[in-house]
C-alpha positions in Angstrom: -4.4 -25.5 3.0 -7.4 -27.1 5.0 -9.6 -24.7 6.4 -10.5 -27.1 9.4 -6.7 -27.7 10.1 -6.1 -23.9 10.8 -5.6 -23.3 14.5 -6.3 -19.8 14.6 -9.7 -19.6 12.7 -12.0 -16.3 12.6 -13.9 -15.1 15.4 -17.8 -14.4 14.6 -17.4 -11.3 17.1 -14.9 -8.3 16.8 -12.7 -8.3 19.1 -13.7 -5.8 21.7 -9.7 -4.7 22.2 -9.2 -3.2 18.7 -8.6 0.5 18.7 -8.5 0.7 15.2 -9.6 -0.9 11.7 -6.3 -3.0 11.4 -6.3 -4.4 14.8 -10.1 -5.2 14.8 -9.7 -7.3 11.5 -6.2 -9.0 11.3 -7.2 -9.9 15.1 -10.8 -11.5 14.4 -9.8 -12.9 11.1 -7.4 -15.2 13.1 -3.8 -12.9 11.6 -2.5 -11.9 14.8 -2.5 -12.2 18.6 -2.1 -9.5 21.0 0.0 -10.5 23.5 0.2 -7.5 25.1 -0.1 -3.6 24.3 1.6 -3.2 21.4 3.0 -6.8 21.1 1.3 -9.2 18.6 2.1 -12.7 17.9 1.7 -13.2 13.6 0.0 -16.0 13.2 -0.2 -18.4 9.9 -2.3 -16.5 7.4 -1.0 -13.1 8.9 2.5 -14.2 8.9 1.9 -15.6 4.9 1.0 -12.0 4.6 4.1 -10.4 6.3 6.7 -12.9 4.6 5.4 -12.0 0.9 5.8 -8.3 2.0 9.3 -8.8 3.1 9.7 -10.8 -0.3 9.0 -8.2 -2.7 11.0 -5.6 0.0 14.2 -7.7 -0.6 13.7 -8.3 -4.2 13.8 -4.5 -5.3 16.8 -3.8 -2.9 18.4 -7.0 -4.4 17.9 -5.5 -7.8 18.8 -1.9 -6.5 22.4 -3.4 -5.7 21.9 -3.3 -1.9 23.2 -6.5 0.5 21.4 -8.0 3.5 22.8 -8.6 6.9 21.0 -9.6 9.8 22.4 -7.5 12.7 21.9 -7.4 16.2 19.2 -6.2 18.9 21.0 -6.3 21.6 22.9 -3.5 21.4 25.8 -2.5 23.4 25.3 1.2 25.9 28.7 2.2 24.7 27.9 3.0 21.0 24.8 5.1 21.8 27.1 7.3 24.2 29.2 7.9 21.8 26.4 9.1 19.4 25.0 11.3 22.5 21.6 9.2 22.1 21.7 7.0 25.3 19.6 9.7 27.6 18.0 11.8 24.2 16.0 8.8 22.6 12.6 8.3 24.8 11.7 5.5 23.5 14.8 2.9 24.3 14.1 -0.1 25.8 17.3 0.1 28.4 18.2 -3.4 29.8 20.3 -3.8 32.6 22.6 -7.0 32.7 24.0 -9.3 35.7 27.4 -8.9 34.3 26.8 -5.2 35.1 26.5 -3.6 32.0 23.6 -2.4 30.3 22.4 -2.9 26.7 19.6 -1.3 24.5 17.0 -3.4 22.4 17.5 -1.4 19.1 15.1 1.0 18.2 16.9 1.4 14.8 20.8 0.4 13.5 23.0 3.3 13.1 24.7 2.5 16.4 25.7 -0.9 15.1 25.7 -0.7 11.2 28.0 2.4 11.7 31.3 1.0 12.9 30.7 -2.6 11.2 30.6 -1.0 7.9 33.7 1.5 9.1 35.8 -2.1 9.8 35.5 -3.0 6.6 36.2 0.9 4.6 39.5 1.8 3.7 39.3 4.2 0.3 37.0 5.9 -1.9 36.9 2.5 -3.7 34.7 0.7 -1.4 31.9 3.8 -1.3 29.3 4.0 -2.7 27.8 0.5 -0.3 24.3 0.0 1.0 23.4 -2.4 3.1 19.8 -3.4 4.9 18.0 -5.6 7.4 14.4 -6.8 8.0 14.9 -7.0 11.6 12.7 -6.7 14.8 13.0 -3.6 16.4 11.8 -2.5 19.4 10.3 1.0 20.9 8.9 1.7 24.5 6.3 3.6 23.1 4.1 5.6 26.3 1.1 4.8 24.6 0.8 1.6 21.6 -1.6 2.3 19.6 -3.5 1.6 16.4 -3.0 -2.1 16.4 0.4 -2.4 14.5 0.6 0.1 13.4 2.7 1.5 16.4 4.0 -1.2 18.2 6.6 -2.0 20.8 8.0 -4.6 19.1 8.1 -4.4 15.3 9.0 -5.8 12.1 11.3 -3.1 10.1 13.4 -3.4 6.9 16.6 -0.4 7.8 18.7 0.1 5.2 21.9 2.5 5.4 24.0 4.1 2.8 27.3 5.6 2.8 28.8 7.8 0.2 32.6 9.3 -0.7 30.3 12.8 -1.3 27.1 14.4 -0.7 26.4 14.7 -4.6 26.7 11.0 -4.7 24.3 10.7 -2.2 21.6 12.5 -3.8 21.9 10.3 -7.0 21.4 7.2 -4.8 18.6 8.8 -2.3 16.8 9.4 -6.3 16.7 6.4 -7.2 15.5 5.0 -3.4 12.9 7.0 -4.4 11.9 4.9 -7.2 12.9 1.7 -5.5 10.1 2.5 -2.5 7.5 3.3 -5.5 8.1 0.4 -7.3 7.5 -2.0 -3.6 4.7 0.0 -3.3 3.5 -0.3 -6.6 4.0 -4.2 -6.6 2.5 -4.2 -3.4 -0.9 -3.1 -4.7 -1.3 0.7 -2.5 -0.7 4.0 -3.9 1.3 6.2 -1.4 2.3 10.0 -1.4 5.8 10.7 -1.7 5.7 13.7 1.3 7.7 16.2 2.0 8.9 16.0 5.8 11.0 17.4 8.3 14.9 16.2 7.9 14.7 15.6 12.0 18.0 16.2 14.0 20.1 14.3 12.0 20.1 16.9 8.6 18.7 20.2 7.2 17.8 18.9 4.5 14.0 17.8 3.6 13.4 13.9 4.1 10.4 12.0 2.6 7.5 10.1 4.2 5.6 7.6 2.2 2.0 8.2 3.1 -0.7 5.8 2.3 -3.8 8.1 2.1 -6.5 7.0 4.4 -8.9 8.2 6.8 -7.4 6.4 9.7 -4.3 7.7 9.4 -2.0 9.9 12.0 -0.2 12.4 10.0 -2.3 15.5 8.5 -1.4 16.1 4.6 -1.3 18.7 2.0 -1.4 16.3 -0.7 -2.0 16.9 -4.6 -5.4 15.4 -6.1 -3.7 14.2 -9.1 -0.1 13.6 -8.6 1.9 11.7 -5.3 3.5 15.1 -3.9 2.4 15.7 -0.6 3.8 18.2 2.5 3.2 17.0 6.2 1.3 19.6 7.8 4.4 20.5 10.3 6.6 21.6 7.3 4.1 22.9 4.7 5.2 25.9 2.6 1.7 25.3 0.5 -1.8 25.7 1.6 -5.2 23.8 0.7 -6.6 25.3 -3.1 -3.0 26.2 -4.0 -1.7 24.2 -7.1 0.8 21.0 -7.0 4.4 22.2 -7.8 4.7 19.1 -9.8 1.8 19.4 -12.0 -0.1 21.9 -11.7 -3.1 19.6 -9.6 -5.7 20.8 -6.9 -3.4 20.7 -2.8 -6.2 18.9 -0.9 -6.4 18.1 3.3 -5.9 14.5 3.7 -5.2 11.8 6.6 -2.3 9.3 5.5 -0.5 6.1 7.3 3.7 6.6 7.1 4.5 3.2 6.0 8.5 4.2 4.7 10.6 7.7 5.5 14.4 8.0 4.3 16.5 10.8 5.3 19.7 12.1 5.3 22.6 11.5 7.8 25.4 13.4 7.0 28.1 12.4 8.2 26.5 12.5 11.9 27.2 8.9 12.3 30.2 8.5 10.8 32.3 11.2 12.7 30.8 10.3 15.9 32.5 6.7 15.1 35.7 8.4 14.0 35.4 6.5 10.0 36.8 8.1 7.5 38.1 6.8 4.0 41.2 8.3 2.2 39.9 10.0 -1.6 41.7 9.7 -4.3 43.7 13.1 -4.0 45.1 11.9 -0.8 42.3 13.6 1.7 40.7 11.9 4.4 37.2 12.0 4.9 33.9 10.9 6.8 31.4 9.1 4.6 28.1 10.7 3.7 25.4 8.7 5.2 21.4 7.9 4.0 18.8 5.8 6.3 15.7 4.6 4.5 13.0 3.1 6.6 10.2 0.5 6.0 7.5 -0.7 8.5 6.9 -4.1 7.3 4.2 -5.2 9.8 3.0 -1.8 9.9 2.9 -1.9 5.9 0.3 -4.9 6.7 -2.0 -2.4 9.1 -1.7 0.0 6.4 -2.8 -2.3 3.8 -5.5 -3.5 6.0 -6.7 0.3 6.7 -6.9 1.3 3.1 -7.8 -2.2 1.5 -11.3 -3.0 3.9 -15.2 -2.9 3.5 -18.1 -3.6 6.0 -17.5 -7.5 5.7 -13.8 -7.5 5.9 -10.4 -6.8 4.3 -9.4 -7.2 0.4 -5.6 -8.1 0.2 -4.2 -7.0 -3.0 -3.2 -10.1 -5.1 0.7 -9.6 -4.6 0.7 -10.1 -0.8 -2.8 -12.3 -0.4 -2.1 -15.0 2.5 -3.6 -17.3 -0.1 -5.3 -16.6 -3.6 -7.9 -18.7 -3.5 -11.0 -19.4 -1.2 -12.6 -22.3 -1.9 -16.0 -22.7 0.0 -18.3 -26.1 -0.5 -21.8 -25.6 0.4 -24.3 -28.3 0.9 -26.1 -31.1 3.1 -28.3 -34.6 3.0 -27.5 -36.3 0.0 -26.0 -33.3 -2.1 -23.3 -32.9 -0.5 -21.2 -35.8 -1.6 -21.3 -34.7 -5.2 -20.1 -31.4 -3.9 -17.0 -32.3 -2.2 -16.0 -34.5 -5.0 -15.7 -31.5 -7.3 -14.3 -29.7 -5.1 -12.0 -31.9 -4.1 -11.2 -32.4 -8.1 -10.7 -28.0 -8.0 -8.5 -28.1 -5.1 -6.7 -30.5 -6.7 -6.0 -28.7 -10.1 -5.3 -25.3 -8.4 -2.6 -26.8 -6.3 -0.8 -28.9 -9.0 -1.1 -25.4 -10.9 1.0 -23.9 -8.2 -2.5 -22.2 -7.0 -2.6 -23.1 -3.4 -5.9 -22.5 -1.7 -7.9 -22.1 1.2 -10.9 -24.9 1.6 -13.9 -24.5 3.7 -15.0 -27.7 3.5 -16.6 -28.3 6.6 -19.9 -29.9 6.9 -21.1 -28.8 10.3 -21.3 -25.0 9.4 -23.7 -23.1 7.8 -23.5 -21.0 4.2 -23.9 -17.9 5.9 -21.0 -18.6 8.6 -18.3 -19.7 5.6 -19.2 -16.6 3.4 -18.6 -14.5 6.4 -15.4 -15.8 7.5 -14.3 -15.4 3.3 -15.1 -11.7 3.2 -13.5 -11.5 6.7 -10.1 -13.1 5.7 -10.0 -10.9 2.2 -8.6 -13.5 0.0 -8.8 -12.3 -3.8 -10.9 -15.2 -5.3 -13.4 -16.7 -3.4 -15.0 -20.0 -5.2 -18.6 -21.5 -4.0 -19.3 -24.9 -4.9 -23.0 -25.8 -4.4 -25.7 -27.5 -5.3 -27.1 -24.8 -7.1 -23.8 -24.1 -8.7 -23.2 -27.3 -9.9 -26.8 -27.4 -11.3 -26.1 -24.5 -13.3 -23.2 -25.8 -14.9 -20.4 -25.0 -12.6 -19.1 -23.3 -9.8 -19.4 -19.4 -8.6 -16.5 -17.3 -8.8 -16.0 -14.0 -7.2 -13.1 -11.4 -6.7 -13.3 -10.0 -3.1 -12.9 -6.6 -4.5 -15.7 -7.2 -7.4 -19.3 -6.5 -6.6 -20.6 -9.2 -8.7 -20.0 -13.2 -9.1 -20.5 -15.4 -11.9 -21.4 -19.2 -12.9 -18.5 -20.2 -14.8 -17.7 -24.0 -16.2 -14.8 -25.7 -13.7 -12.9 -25.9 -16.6 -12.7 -22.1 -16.9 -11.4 -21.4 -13.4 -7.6 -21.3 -13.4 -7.9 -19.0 -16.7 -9.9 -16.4 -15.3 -8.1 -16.5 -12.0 -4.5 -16.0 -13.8 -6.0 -13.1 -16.4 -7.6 -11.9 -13.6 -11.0 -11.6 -15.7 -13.4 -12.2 -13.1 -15.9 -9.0 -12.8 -15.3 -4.9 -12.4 -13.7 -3.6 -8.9 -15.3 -2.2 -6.4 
């Protein structure tokens, strides 16, 4: 990718309608567009960023046995009466039609995935059956805030379960467990699996998967050494005491909810009257799980616990691109310059490395190193005169707090062993 062919290119000045880390960055660095509070348009590097999220999203749910369906937003007044939720949830988007009726814009799916799934249930047989979305959803928060991290409108993977019995359940809701720490794992953020409220849906304790960070919302009582955690609104330990789990220091913390998964009950299901026959004979409602995951929030939380004074430092996994390539240079030296990196560019694409170039001529070094640390991408590449007359090209990891002259030859080794120089 041409850097001078990008439409939405960096701004040298933060934007002065940020109101938090994310929204100050992905907006300047050209990833988003506020359209309105709470609304943002994604544009291409932030939306290369959001689709490699949702890639590594569907592949562990893929693996986990779970099957996509795209269902629908508009979603119909009738179902949410008969869940009792139409005048409870504040933060429905209510549209009234011509025709008469009225519709919601769905917060969340258990209005709609509840009686699909129920069409299709007859016995025990069919259960256990997970299915999910990566969908748009769409709150009417009072008050947007922290970029995207709370939106209005939204990009959210929902998944729902449904279970013969409650014991099942638990087996499955242990291994979503693992599933969310293996995403986040490949995702490149270490979370805290948290210890929540269960909400009016369940008496039972749901989980919150908190990426620690100073910016974030929700106040933790989280172990030093381990991923437990309590949210402050449920905790039964206290800062000092020792981690259940293994024995670790309880610290305070801040932390960003990027996933929670809960238990239903069979809330749902006997509001929609389903009900499966077992194989003694007995009828009964399926046993229901909802597991969560902010996918464009998952970006702001990267973005919040993944930045330095200069910029943000995507993780490899879900980098808009992986490479930066920036030519430097004027008068006569710059033809030799673009040449070689023209011949880089070249190699790195045909290696199925696809790049970012800088190679404009009309802008200074200082403005394209800028814009580099600004965008985050993991390996940044200067080809110079000075380079070139050492031997080579510089190569840097955003995250590394060193570069190094290294042959041309030697680039796409390094950058696939990713043995470029220590972390920050």
């Amino acid at each position: 990718m041409m850097y001078r062919h990008l439409f939405s290119k960096p701004s040298k000045q933060a934007p002065g309608e940020g109101d938090s880390i994310n929204a100050k960055l992905l907006l300047q660095a050209g990833f988003i567009h506020q359209e309105l509070s709470g609304v943002y348009s994604w544009l291409p590097l932030g939306l290369r960023v959001l689709r490699k999220v949702e890639n590594i999203i569907r592949e562990e749910l893929n693996n986990l046995g779970a099957q996509e369906v795209l269902l629908t937003a508009l979603q119909p007044q009738e179902n949410w009466e008969k869940t009792g939720r139409w005048n409870t949830v504040d933060v429905l988007f209510k549209l009234p039609s011509q025709t008469g009726k009225e519709y919601a814009l769905g917060p969340t799916a258990e209005e709609i995935v509840t009686p699909l799934v129920g069409s299709f249930l007859q016995s025990y047989k069919d259960l256990p059956l997970a299915v999910y979305q990566i969908q748009t959803k769409f709150r009417d928060e009072l008050r947007a805030k922290s970029g995207v991290l709370r939106g209005r409108e939204f990009l959210m993977k929902d998944m729902y379960s449904f279970h013969e019995t409650s014991a099942d359940f638990d087996e499955y809701y242990a291994q979503v467990i693992d599933v969310y720490l293996k995403i986040f794992n490949r995702i490149g953020v270490e979370v805290k699996v948290t210890e929540a409220s269960g909400g009016a849906f369940s008496n039972k304790i749901s989980h919150e998967f908190q990426i620690i960070t100073p910016a974030g919302e929700d106040q933790l009582i989280a172990c030093a050494k381990c991923r437990f955690a309590q949210n402050t609104e449920v905790a039964t330990l206290a800062v000092g005491e020792a981690c259940p789990k293994c024995g670790g220091e309880l610290i305070a913390t801040k932390g960003v909810e990027a996933g929670n998964i809960f238990d239903l009950n069979t809330r749902f299901t006997d509001a929609f009257k389903i009900a499966v026959t077992t194989a003694s004979g007995e009828r009964v409602a399926p046993h229901m799980g909802c597991y969560g995951l902010g996918v464009s929030r998952l970006v702001g939380a990267i973005v919040e616990a993944r930045h330095d004074e200069r910029g943000m430092i995507w993780p490899d996994s879900v980098a808009p691109l992986t490479v930066h390539l920036v030519s430097l240079g004027s008068g006569e030296a710059w033809e030799p310059v673009l040449e070689k990196s023209k011949d880089i560019y070249r190699t790195l694409m045909a290696s199925g490395i696809e790049p970012l170039w800088d190679d404009r001529s009309d802008v200074s070094a200082g403005e394209k190193l800028a814009a580099a640390d600004l965008i985050g991408i993991p390996y940044r590449v200067v080809i110079s005169p000075k380079s070139l007359a050492a031997g080579g090209v510089e190569l840097k990891r955003r995250d590394s707090i060193e570069s190094r002259i290294v042959s041309c030859d030697e680039i796409l080794g390094l950058i696939t062993t990713k043995s470029v120089g220590p972390s920050l």
